[in-house]
C-alpha positions as CSV (number, residue, x, y, z in Angstrom):
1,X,-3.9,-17.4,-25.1
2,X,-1.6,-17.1,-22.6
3,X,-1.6,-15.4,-19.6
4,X,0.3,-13.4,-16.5
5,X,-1.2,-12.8,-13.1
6,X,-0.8,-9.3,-11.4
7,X,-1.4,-10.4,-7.8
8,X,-1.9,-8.4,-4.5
9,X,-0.4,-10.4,-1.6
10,X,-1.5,-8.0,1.1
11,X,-0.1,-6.2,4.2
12,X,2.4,-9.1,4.3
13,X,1.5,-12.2,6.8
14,X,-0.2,-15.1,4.6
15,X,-3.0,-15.2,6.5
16,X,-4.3,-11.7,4.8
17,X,-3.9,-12.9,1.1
18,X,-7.1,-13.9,-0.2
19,X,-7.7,-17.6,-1.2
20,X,-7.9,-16.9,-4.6
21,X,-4.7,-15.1,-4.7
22,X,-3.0,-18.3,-2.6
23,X,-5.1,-20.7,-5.3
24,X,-3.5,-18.8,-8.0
25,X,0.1,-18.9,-6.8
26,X,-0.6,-22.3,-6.3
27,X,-1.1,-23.1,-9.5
28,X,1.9,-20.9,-11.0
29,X,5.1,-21.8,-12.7
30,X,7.2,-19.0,-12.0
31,X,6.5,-15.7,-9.4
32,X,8.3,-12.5,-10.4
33,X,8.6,-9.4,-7.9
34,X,10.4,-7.1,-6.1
35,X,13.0,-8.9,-3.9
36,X,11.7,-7.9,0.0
37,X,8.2,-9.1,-1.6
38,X,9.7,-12.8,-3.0
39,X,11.3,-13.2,0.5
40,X,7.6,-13.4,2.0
41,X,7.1,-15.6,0.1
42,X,9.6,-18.5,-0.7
43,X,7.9,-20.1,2.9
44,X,4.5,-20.7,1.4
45,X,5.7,-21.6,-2.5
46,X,8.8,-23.4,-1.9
47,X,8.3,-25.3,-5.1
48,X,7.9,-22.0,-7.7
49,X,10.3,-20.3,-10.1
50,X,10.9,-16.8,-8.7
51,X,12.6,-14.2,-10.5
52,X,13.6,-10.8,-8.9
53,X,14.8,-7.1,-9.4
54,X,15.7,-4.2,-7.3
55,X,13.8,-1.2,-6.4
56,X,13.4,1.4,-9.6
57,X,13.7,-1.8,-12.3
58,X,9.8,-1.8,-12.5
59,X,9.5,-1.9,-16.2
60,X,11.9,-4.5,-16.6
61,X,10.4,-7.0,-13.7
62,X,7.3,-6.0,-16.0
63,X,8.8,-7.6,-19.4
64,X,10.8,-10.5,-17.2
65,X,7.0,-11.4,-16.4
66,X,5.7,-11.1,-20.0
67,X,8.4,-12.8,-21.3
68,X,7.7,-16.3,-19.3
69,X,4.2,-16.2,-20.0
70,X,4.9,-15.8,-23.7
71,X,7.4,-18.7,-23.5
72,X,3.8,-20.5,-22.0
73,X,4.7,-20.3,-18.3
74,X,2.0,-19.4,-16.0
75,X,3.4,-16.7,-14.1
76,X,2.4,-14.7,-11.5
77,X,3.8,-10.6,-11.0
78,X,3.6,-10.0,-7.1
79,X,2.7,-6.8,-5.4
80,X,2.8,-5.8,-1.6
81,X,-1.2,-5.1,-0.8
82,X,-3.3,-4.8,-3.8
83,X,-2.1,-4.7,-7.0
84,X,-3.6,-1.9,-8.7
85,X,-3.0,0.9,-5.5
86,X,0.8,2.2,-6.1
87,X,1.0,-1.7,-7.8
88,X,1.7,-3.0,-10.4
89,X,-1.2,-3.6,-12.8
90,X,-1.3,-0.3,-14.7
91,X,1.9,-0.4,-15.2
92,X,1.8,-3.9,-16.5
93,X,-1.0,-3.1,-18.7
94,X,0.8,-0.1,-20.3
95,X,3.9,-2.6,-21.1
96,X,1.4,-5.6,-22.2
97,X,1.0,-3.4,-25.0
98,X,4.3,-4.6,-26.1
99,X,2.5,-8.3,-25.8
100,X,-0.6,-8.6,-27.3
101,X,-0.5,-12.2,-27.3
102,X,-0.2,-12.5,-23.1
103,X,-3.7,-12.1,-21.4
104,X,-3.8,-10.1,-18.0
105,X,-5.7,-11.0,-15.2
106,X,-5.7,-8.9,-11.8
107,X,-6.2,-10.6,-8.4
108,X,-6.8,-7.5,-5.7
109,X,-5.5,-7.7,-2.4
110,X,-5.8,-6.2,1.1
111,X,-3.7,-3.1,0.9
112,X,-2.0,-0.9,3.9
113,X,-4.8,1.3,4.6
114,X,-7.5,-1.4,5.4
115,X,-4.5,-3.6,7.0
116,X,-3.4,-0.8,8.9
117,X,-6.9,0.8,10.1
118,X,-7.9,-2.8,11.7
119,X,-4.5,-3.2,13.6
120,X,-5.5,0.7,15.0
121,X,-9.3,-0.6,15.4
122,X,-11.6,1.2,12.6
123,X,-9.5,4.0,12.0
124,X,-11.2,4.1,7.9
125,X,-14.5,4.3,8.6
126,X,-15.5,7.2,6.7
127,X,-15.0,8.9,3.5
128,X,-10.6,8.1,2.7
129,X,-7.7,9.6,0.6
130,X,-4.9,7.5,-0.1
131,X,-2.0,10.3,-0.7
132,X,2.0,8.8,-1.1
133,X,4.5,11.3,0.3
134,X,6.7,10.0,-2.4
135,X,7.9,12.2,-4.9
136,X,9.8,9.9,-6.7
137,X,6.9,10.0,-9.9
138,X,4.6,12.6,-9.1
139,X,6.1,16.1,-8.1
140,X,5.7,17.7,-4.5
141,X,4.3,20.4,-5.7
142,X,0.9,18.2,-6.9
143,X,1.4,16.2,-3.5
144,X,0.9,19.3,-1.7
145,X,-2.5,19.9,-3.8
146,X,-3.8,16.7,-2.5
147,X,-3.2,17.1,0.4
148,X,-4.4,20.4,0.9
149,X,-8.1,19.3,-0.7
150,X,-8.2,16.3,1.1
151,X,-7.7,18.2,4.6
152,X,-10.3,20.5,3.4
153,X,-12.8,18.3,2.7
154,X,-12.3,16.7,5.9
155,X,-11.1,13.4,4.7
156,X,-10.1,10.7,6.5
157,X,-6.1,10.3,5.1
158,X,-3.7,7.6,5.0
159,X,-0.9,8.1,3.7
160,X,2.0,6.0,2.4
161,X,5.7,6.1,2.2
162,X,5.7,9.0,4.9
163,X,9.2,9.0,4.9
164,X,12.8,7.9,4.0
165,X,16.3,9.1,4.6
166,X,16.2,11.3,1.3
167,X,12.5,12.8,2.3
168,X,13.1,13.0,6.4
169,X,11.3,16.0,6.5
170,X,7.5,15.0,4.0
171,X,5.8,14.0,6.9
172,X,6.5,17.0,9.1
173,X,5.7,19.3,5.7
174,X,2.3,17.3,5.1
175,X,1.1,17.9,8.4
176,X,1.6,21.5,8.2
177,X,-0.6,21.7,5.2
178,X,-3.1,19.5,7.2
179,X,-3.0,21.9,10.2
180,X,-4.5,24.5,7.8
181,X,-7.9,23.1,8.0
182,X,-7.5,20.3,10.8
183,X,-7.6,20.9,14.4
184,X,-4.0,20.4,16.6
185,X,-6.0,17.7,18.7
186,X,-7.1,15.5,15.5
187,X,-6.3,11.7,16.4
188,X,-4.2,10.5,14.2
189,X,-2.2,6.6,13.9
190,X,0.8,4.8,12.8
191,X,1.3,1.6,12.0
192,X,4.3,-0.4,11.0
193,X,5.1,-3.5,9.6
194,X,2.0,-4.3,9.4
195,X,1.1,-8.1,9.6
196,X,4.9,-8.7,9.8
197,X,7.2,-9.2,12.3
198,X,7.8,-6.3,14.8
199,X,4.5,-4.8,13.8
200,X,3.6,-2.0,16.1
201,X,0.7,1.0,16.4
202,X,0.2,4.1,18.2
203,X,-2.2,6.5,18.0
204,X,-1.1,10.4,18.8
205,X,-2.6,13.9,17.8
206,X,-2.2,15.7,14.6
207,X,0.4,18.2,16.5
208,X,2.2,15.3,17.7
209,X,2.2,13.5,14.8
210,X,4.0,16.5,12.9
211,X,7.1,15.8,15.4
212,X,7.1,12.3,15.1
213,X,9.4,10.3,12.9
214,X,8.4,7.6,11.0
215,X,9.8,4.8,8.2
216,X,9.3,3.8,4.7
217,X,7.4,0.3,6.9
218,X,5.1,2.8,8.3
219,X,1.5,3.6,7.4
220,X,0.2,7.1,8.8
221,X,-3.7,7.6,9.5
222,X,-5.4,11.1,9.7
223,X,-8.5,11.3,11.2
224,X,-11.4,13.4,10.1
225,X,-13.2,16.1,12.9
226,X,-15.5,12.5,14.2
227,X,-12.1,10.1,14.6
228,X,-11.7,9.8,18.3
229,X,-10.4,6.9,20.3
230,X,-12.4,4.3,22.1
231,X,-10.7,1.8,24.3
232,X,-7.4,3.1,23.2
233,X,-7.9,2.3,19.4
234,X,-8.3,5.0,16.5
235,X,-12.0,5.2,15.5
236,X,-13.9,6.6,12.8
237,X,-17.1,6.5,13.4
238,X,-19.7,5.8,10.1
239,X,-22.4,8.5,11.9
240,X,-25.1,5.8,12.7
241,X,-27.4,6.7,15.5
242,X,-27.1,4.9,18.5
């Protein structure tokens, strides 16, 4: 049978894709993705088929994919970080219903909220809730739910694509709803471009963090009521006793 690879290729720098996700590009044909994503990775691959599409063209990067492999290709669908967190693989699995006849196999990868808590230190240490700000496929309204539970429950939270020109204000909006059940002074993080060029962190207070402006390249970190910082890094701490 033939088959497609839904591979997460991490943060960005090649250093933080797994070997197995390197061996299996390796051994590839052709690589379809998102453009930014292909860019990363012409460097490494420079011998591979790649085929592209623009933002919002997800199902049809999906059937590009299924196509080649049903042709006999071995192909390879990339993802930024790991492929099943705001990836690709369910939605390639939904569509390889189309293609009964193409075998999927998922290769995970390190996504932005373990990239991003070891650039701030051990900001994820504890208990996490991965929330996107984007409400481009699931309505504000449910966004604000999860949020508000996850504050509640005292969750660490990291949340992705905090911002962008058409949602400027998200990030401001979510940390209101978080300053319903977490303290002004709760250490919070940002982290962008991580493992790429011009990547840079800060860590800041929840208060703080609800006047700061952030990116689409940015990761933001909420700490729980034990996140403090140590040697100017964002840590959670696991509750050990020392």
């Amino acid at each position: 049978m033939n088959k497609v690879y839904v591979i997460g290729m991490g943060p960005g720098a090649y250093e933080q894709m797994t070997v197995k996700a390197v061996r299996t590009l390796e051994k590839c044909d052709v690589i379809v993705g998102y453009t930014v994503y292909i860019e990363l990775l012409k460097e490494y691959f420079p011998d591979k088929r790649y085929l592209t599409t623009s933002m919002r063209q997800e199902a049809a990067r999906c059937r590009m994919a299924f196509e080649e492999a049903a042709k006999g290709a071995v192909t390879a669908m990339v993802c930024s970080g790991d492929a099943g967190i705001y990836g690709m693989a369910g939605l390639m699995y939904e569509i390889g219903e189309e293609y009964p006849e193409v075998a999927i196999e998922v290769i995970p990868g390190v996504t932005a909220a373990l990239g991003g808590s070891a650039v701030l230190g051990a900001a994820v240490g504890h208990d996490v809730s991965l929330v996107s700000l984007s409400d481009l496929l699931t309505p504000w309204e449910l966004i604000e739910e999860r949020l508000r539970c996850a504050a509640k429950a005292d969750f660490v939270i990291c949340l992705y694509n905090p911002s962008s020109r058409k949602r400027s204000t998200y990030l401001a909006k979510a940390c209101e709803i978080m300053l319903e059940y977490k303290a002004e002074d709760t250490v919070c993080g940002i982290v962008k471009n991580i493992a790429r060029e011009g990547e840079t962190m800060q860590t800041l207070t929840l208060k703080e963090l609800k006047e700061t402006t952030v990116d689409m390249f940015s990761t933001v970190f909420i700490g729980n009521k034990q996140t403090k910082v140590i040697r100017e890094k964002m840590v959670t701490p696991r509750g050990y006793r020392i």
